[in-house]
Rosetta silent file (secondary structure, phi, psi, omega in degrees, C-alpha in Angstrom):
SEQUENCE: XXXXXXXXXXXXXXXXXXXXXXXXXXXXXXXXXXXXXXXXXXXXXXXXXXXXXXXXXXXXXXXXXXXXXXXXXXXXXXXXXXXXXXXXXXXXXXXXXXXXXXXXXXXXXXXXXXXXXXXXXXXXXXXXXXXXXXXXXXXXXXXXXXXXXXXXXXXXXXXXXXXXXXXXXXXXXXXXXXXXXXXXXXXXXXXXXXXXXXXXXXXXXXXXXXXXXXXXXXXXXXXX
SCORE:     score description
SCORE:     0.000 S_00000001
   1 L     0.000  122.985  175.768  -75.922   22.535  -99.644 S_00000001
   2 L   -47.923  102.487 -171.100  -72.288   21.132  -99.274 S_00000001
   3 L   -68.506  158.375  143.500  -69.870   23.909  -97.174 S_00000001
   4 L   -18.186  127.967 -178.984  -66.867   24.699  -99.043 S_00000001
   5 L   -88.472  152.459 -154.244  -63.655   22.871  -98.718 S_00000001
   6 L  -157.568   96.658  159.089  -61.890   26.183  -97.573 S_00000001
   7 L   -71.218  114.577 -172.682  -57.534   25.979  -96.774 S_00000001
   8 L   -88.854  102.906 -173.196  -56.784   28.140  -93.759 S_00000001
   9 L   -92.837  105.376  162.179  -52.928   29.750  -94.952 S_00000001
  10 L   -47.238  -49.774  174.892  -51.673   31.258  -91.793 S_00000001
  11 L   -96.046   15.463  154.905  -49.849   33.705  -94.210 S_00000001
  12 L  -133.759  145.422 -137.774  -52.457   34.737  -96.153 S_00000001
  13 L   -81.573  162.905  140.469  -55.449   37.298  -95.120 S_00000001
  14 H     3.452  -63.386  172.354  -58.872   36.060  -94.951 S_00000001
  15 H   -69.075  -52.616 -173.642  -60.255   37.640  -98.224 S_00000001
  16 H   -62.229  -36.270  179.146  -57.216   35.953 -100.266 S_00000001
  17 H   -67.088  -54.799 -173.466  -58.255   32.777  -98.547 S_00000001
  18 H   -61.307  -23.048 -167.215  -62.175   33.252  -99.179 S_00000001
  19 H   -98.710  -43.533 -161.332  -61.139   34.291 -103.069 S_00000001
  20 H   -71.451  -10.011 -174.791  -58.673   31.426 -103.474 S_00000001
  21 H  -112.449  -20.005  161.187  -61.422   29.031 -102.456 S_00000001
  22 H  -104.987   -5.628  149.284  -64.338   30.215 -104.511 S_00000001
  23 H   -45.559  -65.001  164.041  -61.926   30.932 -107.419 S_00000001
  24 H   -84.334    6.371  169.404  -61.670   26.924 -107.810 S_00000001
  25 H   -84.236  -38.216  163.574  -64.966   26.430 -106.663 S_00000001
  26 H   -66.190  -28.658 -168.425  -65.621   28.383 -110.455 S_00000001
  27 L  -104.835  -12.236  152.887  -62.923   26.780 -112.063 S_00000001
  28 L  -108.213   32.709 -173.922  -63.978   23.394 -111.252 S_00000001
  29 L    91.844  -82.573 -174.656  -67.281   23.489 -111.742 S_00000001
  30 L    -0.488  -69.430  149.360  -68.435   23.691 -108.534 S_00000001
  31 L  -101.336  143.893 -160.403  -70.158   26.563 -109.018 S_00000001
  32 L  -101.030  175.598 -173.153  -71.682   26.399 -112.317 S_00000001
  33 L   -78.156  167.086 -148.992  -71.887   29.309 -114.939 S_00000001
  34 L    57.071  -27.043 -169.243  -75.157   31.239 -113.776 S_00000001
  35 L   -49.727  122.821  147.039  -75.175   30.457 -110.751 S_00000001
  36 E   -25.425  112.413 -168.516  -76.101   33.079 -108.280 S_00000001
  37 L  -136.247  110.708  171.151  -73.547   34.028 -105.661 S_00000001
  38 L  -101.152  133.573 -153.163  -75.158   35.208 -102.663 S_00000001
  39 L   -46.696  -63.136 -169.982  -73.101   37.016  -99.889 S_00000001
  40 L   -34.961  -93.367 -165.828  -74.834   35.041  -96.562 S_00000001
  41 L   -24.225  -50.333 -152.185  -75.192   31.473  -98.313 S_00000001
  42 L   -99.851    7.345  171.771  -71.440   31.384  -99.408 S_00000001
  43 L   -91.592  -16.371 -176.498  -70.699   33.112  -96.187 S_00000001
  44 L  -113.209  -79.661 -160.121  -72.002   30.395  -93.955 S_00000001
  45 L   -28.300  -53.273 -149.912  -70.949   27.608  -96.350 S_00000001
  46 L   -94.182  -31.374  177.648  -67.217   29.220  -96.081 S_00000001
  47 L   112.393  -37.596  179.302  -67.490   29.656  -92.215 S_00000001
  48 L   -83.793  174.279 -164.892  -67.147   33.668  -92.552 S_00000001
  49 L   -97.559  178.386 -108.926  -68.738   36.826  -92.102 S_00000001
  50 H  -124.099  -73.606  177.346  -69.743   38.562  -95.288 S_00000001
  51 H   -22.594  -79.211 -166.227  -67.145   41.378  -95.791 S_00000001
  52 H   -72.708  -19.202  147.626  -64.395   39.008  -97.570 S_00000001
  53 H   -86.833    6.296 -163.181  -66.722   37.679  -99.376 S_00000001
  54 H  -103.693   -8.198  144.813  -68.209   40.135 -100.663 S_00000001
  55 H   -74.501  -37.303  171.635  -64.474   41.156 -101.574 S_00000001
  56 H   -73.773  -15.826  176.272  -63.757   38.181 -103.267 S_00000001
  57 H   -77.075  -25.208 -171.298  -66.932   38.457 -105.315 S_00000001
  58 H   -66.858  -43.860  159.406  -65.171   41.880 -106.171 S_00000001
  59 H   -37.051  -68.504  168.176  -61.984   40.058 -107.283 S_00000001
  60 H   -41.095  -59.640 -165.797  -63.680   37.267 -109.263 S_00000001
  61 H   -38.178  -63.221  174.949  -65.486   40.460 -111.506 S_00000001
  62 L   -40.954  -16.013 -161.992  -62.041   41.625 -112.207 S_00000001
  63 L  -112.904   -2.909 -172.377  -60.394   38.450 -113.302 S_00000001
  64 L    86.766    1.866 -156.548  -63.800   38.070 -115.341 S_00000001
  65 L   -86.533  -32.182 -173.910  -64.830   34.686 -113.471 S_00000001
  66 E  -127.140  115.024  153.260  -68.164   36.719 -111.964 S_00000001
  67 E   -84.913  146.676 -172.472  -70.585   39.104 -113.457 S_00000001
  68 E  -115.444  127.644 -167.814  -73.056   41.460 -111.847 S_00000001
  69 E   -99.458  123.848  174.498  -76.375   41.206 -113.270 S_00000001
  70 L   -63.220  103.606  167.253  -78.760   44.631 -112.467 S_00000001
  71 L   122.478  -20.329 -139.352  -81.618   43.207 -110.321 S_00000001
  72 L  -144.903  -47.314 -169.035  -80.068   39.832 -109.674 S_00000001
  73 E    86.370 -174.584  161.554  -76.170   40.695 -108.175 S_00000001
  74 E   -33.655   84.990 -168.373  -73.374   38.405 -108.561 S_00000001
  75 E  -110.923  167.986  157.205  -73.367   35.399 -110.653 S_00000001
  76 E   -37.905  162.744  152.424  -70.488   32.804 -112.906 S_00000001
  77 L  -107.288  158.348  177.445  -70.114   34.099 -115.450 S_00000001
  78 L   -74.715  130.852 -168.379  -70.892   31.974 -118.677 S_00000001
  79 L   -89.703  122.986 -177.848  -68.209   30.121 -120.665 S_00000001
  80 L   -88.053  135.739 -173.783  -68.637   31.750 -123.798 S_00000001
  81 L   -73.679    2.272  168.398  -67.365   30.828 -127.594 S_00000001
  82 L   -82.383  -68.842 -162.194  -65.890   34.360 -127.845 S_00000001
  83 H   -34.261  -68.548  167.531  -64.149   34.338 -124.334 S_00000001
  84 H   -39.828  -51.661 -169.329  -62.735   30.521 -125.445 S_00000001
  85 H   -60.546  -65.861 -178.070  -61.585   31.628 -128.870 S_00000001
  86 H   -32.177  -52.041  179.142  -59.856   34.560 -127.384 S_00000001
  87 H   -65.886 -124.755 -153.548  -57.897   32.470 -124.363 S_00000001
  88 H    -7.859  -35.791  177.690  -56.800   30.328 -127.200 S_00000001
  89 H   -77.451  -40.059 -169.506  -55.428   32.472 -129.441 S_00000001
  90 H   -87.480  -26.222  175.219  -52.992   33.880 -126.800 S_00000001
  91 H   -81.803  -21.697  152.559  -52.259   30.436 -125.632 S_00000001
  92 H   -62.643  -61.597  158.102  -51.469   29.388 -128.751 S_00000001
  93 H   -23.725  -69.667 -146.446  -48.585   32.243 -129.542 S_00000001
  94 H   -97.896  -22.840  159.543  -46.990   31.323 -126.287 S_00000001
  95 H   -85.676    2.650  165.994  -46.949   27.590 -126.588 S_00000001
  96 H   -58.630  -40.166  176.226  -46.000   27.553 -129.959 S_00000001
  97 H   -61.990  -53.423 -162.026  -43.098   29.511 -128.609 S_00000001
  98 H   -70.153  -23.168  152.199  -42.246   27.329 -125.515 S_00000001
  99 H   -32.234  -79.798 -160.068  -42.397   24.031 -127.922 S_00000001
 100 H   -71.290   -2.394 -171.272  -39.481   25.603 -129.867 S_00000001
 101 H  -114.245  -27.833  126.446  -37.567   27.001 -127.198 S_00000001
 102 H   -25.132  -75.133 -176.125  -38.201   23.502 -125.403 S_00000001
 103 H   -32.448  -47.426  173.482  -36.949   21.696 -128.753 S_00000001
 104 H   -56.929  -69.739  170.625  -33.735   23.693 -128.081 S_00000001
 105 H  -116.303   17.080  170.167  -33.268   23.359 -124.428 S_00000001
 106 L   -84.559  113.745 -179.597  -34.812   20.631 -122.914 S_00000001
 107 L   -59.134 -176.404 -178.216  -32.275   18.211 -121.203 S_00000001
 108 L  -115.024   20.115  144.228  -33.115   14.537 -121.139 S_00000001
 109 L   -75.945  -75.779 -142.115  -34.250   14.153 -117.390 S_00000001
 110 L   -58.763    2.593  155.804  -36.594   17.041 -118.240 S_00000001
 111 L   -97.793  -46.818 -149.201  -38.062   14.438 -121.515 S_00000001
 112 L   -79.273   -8.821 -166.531  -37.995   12.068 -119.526 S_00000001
 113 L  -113.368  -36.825  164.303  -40.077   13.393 -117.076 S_00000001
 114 H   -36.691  -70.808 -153.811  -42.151   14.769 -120.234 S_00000001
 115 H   -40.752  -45.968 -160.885  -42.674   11.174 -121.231 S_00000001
 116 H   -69.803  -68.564 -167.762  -43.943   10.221 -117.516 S_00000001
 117 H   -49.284  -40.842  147.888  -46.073   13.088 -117.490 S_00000001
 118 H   -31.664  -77.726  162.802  -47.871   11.666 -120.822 S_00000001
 119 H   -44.317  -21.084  173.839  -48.116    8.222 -119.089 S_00000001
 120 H   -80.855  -31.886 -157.857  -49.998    9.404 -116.034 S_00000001
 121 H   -71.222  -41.125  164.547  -52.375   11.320 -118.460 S_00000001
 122 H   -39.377  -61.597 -177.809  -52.731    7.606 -120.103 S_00000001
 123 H   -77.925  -11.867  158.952  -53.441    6.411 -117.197 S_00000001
 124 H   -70.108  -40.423  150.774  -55.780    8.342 -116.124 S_00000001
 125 H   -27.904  -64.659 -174.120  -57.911    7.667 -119.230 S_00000001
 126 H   -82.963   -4.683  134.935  -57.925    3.789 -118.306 S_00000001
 127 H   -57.323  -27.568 -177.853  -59.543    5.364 -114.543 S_00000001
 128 L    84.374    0.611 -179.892  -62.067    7.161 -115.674 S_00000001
 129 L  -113.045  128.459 -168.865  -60.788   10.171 -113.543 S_00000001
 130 H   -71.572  -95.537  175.710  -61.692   13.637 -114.685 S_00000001
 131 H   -14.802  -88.583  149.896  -59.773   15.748 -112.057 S_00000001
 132 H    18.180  -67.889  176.698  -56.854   13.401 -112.670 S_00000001
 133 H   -69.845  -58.647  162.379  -56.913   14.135 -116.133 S_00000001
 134 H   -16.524  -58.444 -153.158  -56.937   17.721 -116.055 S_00000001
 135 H   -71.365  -44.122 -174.707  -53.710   17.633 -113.498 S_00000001
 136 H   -76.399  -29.754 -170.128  -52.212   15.690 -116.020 S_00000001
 137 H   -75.135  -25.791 -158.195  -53.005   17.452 -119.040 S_00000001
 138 H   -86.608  -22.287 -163.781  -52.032   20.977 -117.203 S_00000001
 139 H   -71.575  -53.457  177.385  -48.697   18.840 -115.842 S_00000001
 140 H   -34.429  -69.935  161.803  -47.762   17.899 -119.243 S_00000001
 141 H   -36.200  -72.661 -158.065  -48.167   21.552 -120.606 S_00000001
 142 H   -77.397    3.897  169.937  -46.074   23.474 -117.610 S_00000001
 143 H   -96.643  -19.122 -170.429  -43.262   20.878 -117.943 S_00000001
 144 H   -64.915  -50.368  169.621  -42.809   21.358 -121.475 S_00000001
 145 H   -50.984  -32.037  178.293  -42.870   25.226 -120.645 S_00000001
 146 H   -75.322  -39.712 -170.600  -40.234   24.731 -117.543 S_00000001
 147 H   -58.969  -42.636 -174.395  -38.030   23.056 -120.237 S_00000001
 148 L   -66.749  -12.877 -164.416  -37.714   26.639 -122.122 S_00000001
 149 L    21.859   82.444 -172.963  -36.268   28.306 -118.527 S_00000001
 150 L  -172.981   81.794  174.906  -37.539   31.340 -119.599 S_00000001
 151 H   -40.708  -52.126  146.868  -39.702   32.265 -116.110 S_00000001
 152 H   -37.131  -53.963  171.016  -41.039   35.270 -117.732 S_00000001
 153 H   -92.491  -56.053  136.242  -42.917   33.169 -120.054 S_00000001
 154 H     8.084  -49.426 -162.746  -43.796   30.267 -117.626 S_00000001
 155 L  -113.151  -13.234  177.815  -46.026   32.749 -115.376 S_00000001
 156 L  -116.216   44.427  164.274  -47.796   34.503 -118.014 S_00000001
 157 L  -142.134    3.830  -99.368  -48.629   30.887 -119.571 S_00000001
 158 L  -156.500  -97.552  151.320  -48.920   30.031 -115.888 S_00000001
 159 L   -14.120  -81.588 -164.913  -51.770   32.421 -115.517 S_00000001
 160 H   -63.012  -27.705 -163.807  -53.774   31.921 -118.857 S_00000001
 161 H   -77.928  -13.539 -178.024  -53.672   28.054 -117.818 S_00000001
 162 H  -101.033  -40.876  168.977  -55.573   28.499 -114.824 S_00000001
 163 H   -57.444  -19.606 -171.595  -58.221   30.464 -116.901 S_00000001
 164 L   -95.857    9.167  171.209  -58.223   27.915 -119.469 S_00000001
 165 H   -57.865  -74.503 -136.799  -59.181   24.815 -116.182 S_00000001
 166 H   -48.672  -40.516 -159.219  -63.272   25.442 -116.779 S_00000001
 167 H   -92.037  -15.300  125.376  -62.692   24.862 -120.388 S_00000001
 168 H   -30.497  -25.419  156.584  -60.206   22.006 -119.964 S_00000001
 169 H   -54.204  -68.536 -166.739  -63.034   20.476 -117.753 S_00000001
 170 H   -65.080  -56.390 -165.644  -65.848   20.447 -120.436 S_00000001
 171 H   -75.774  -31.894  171.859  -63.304   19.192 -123.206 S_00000001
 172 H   -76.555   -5.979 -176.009  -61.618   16.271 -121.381 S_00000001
 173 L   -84.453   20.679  165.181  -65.496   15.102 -120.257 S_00000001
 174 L   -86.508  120.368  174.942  -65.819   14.036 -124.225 S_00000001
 175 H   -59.414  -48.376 -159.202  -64.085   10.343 -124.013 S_00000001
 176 H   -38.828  -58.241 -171.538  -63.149   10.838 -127.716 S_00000001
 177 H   -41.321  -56.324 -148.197  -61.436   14.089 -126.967 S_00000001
 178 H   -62.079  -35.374 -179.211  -59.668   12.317 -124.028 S_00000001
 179 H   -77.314  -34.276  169.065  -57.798    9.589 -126.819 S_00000001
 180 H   -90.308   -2.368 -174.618  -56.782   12.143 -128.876 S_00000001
 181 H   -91.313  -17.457  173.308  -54.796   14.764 -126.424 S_00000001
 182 H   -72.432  -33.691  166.307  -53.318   11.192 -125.614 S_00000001
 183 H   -76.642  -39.429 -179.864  -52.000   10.465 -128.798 S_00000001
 184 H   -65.479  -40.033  179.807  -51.322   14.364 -129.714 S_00000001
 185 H   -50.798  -47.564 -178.745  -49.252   14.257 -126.299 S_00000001
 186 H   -68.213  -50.835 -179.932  -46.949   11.228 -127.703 S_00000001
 187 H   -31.305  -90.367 -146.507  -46.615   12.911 -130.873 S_00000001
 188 H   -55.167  -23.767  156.251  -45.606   15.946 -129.773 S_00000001
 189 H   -93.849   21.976  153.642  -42.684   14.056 -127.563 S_00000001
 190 H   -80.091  -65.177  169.192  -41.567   12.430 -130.665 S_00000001
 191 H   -42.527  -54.954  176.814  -41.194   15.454 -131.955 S_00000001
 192 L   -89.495  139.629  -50.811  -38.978   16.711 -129.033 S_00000001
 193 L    13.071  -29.840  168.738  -36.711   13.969 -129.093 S_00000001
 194 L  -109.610   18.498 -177.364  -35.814   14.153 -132.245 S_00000001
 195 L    52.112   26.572  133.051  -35.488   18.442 -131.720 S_00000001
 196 L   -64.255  100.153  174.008  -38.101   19.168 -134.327 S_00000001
 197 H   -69.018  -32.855 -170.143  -39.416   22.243 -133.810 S_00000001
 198 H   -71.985  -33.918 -175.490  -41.495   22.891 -136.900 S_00000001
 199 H   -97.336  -19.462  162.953  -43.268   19.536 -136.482 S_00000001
 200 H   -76.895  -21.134 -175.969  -43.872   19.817 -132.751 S_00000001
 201 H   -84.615  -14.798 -173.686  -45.342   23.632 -133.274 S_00000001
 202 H   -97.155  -26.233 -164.001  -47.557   21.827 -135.962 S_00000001
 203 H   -84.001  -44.058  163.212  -48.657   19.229 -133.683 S_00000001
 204 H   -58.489  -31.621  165.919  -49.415   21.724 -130.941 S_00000001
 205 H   -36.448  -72.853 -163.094  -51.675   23.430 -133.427 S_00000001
 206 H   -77.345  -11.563  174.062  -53.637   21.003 -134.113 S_00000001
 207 H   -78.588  -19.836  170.615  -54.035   19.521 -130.639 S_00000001
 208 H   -72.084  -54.395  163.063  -55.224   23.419 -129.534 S_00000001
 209 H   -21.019  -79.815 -167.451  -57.240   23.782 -132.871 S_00000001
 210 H   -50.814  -20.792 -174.656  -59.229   20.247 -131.888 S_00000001
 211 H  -102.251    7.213  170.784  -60.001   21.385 -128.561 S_00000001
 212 H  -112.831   -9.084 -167.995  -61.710   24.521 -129.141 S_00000001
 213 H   -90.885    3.319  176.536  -63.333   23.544 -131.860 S_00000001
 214 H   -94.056   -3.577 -168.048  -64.848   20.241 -129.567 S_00000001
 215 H   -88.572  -43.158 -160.032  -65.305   22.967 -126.427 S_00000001
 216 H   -63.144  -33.067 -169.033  -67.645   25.074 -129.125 S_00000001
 217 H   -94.747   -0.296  156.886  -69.180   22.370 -129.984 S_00000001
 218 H   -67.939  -31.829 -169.451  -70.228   21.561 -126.646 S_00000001
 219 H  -105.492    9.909  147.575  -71.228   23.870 -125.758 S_00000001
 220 L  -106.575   26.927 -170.080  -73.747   24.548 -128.675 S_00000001
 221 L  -114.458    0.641  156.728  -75.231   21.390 -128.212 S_00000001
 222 L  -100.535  -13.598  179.690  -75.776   22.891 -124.445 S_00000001
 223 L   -71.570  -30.626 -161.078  -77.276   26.257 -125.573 S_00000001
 224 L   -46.826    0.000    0.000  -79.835   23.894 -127.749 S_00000001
């Protein structure tokens, strides 16, 4: 078993280190949903004594990322078609908002830098790189959101965006998926360019719409 790539932050304690590193070990995959998470093993993978992790498993419960099964302890938790619908619904509301408030106040470095942000996501397509894509698809989102200055919305769209990485994983590893958030990206900075809000909030729809309804269907074709 592979130890943990694990960043040692001078300024932050031990358990916040130990959380922050099996927090994206869940959010990429790493650890898979079910998985067991046993104090020792991830304590000698990680380098540490038991205690922060066995805080950071307490963290993960809270944020929902880990469940404790009676008889069994700490496992992933499973990405579920309620949990997904739910995260969606609130991320739709607030990027519908930050589209139009973007439409409004986005300068033209801050398109232009849109545009770029699109083009890496392209290119990552014609790589073949998963990680890659993600980075791009999440870059793409939080510049559009940055465009709105409105900080306050930025961290609690910020937030939901790092809960929505697992299922951003599973939906860019469909190639299909991966051509359309490329074309729904270009769209949608047609739209802001020409300041249409109502047709970029429509566009955004349907590019959230297509991806949960291609996450659900992944994942009942993994439930078979």
């Amino acid at each position: 078993m592979n130890e943990f790539h694990v960043d040692m932050n001078e300024y932050l304690p031990l358990r916040d280190v130990v959380f922050k590193t099996l927090r994206q070990a869940i959010l990429t995959g790493e650890l898979q949903p079910g998985e067991r998470l046993m104090e020792i093993t991830l304590a000698n993978r990680l380098g540490v004594s038991r205690t922060p992790v066995r805080e950071a498993i307490h963290k993960l419960e809270q944020e929902g990322l880990v469940i404790m099964m009676p008889r069994r302890g700490a496992q992933v938790a499973q990405i579920t078609e309620k949990d997904l619908i739910e995260v969606l619904e609130v991320r739709l509301g607030l990027e519908e908002m930050a589209v139009r408030f973007a439409c409004e106040r986005m300068t033209d470095g801050q398109f232009t830098e849109l545009c770029q942000a699109a083009d890496e996501f392209s290119a990552a397509i014609d790589r073949d790189d998963l990680t890659a894509l993600a980075q791009a698809d999440e870059n793409f989102h939080s510049l559009i959101c940055r465009a709105t200055g409105n900080d306050c919305l930025c961290g609690i769209t910020n937030n939901l965006r790092e809960q929505m990485y697992r299922y951003r994983i599973e939906h860019l590893k469909n190639h299909d998926a991966r051509k359309n958030l490329d074309g729904e990206h270009k769209a949608i900075c047609a739209a802001l360019e020409k300041r249409n809000a109502e047709e970029a909030q429509a566009i955004l729809y349907s590019h959230i719409e297509n991806q949960q309804q291609s996450i659900i269907q992944m994942l009942k074709e993994k439930s078979k």
